[in-house]
C-alpha positions as CSV (number, residue, x, y, z in Angstrom):
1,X,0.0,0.0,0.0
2,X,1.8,3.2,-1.1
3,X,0.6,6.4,1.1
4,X,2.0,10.0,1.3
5,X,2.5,11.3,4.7
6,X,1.5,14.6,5.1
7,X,4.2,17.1,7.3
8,X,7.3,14.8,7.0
9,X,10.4,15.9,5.0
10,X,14.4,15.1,4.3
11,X,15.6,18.2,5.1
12,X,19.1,17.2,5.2
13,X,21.5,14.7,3.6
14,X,25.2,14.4,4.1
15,X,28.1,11.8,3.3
16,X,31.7,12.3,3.4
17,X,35.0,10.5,3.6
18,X,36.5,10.6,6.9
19,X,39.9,8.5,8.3
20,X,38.6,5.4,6.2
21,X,35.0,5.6,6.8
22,X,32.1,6.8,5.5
23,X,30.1,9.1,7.3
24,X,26.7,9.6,6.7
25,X,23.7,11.9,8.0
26,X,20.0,12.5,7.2
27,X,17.9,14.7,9.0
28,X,14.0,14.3,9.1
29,X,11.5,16.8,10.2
30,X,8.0,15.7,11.5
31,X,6.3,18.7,11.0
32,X,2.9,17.1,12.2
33,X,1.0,17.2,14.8
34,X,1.4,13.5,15.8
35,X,4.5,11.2,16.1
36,X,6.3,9.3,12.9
37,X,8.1,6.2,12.9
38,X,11.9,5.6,11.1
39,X,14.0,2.8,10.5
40,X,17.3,4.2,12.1
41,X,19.7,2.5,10.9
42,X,21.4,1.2,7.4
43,X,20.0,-1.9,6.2
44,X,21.2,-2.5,2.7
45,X,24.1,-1.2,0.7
46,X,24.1,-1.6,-3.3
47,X,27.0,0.4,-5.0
48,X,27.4,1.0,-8.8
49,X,30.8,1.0,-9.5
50,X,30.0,2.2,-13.2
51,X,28.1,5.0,-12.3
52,X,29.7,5.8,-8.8
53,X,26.8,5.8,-7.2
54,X,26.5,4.1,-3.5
55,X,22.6,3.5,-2.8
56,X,22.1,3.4,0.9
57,X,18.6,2.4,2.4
58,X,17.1,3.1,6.0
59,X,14.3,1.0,5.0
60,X,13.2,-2.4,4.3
61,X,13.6,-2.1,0.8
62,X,15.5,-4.8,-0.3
63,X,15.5,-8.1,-2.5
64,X,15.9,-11.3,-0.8
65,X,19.1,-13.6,-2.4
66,X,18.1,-17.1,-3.9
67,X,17.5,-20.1,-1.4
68,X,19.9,-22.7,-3.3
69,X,20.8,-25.8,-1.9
70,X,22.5,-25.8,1.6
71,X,21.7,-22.0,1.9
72,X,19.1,-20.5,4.0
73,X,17.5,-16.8,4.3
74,X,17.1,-15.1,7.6
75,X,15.4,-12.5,7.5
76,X,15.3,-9.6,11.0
77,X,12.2,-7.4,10.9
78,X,13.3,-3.6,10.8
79,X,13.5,-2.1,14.0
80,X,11.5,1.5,14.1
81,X,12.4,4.6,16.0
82,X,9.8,7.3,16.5
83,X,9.9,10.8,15.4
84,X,8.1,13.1,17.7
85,X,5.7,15.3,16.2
86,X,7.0,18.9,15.7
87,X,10.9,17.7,15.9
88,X,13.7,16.8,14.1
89,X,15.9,13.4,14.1
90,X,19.1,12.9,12.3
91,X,19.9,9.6,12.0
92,X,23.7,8.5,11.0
93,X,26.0,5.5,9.8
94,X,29.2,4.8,9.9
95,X,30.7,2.6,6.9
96,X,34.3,1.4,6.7
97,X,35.3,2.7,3.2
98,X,35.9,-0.8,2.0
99,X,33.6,-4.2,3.1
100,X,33.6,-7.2,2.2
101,X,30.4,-8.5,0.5
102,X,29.0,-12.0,-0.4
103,X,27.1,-13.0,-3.5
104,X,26.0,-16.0,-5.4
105,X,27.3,-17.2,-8.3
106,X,25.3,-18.8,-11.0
107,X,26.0,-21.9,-10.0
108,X,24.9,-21.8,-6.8
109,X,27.6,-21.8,-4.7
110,X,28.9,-18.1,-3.1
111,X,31.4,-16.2,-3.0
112,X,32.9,-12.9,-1.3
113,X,34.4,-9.7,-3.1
114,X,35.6,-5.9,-2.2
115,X,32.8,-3.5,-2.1
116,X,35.0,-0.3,-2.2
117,X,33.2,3.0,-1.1
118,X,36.0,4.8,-2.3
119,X,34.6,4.8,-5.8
120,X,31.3,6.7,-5.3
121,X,30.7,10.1,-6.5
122,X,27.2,10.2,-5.6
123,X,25.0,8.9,-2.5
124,X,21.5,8.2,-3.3
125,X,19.5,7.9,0.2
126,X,16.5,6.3,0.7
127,X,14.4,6.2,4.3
128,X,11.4,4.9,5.1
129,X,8.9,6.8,7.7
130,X,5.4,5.7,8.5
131,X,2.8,6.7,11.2
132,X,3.2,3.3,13.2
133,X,5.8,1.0,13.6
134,X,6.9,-1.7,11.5
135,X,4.9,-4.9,12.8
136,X,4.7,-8.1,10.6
137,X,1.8,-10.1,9.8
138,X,2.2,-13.3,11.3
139,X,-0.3,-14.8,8.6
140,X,1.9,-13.3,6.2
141,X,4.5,-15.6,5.1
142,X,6.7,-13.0,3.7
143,X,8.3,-11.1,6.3
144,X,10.7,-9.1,4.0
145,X,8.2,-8.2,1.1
146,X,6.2,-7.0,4.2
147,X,9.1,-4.9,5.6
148,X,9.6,-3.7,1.6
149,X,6.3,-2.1,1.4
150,X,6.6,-0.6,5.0
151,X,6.2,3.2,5.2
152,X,6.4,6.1,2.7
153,X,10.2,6.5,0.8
154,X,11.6,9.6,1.2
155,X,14.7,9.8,-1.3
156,X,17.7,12.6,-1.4
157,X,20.5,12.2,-3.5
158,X,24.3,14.3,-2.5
159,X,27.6,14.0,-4.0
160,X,30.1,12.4,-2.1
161,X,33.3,14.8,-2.2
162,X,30.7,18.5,-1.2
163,X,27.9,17.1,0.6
164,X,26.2,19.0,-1.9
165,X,22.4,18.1,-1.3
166,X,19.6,18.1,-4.5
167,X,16.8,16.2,-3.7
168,X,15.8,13.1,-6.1
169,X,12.3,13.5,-7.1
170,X,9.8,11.0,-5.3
171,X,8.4,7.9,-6.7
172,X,5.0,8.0,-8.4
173,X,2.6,7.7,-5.6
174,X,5.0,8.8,-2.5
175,X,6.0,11.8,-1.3
């Protein structure tokens, strides 16, 4: 179910290269007369090396990897964090500049590679916000699906090296 929230915005977006790590900072204001919910914390990190653009999410969005032989899925339900009504929150992460990430081959098996930070020009931020927490259906199967379509998307997009801030525009149907 895609709804807009009325009185929420991403005022501020930040990311910046600091002693090997990647700082980053978003600031949302709840401009509403009632309190918000956020997922506070970096949940899934997709970079494009051929565009230099690092995607982080502070939402539930996400595609689960294949379930292939001796592999399984876990999945952790997004914890929320409320946003009072008529405040501000800025919620951070900290990233080593370089991580290690795993994958799955096309035959099945996995592997790891770098996943260098170093290489992105632009930060494209996504963040989920809703007016109640994140609860899943227990008789709904898919937990993550359920966690995907969790909250309005509020997207900003910043370059790396300025902290330059231009807002991406919304998805059809969000704010």
């Amino acid at each position: 179910m895609n709804r807009t929230l009325k009185g929420v915005t991403l005022r501020q977006c930040d990311c910046r290269r600091s002693e090997g790590k990647v700082l980053v900072s978003v600031t949302l204001a709840n401009d509403s007369d009632r309190p918000l919910f956020v997922i506070p914390r970096v949940r899934r990190i997709q970079m494009d090396p051929d565009t230099g653009t690092l995607h982080l999410f502070f939402s539930g969005t996400g595609e689960r990897p294949p379930v292939s032989g001796r592999f399984r899925t876990e999945f952790s339900s997004p914890r929320t964090t409320p946003l009072p009504e008529r405040s501000e929150k800025t919620l951070t992460a900290t990233l080593p500049e370089v991580m290690t990430q795993m994958f799955i081959r096309e035959d099945g098996s996995y592997g790891f590679r770098p996943l260098d930070l170093r290489e992105a020009r632009d930060v494209v931020v996504e963040v989920a916000v809703d007016d109640k927490p994140f609860y899943p259906s227990p008789a709904r199967k898919d937990r993550a699906r359920q966690a995907a379509a969790w909250g309005t998307k509020l997207t900003a997009r910043t370059a790396m090296e300025t902290g330059e801030t231009a807002k991406c525009p919304p998805e059809p149907g969000k704010l």
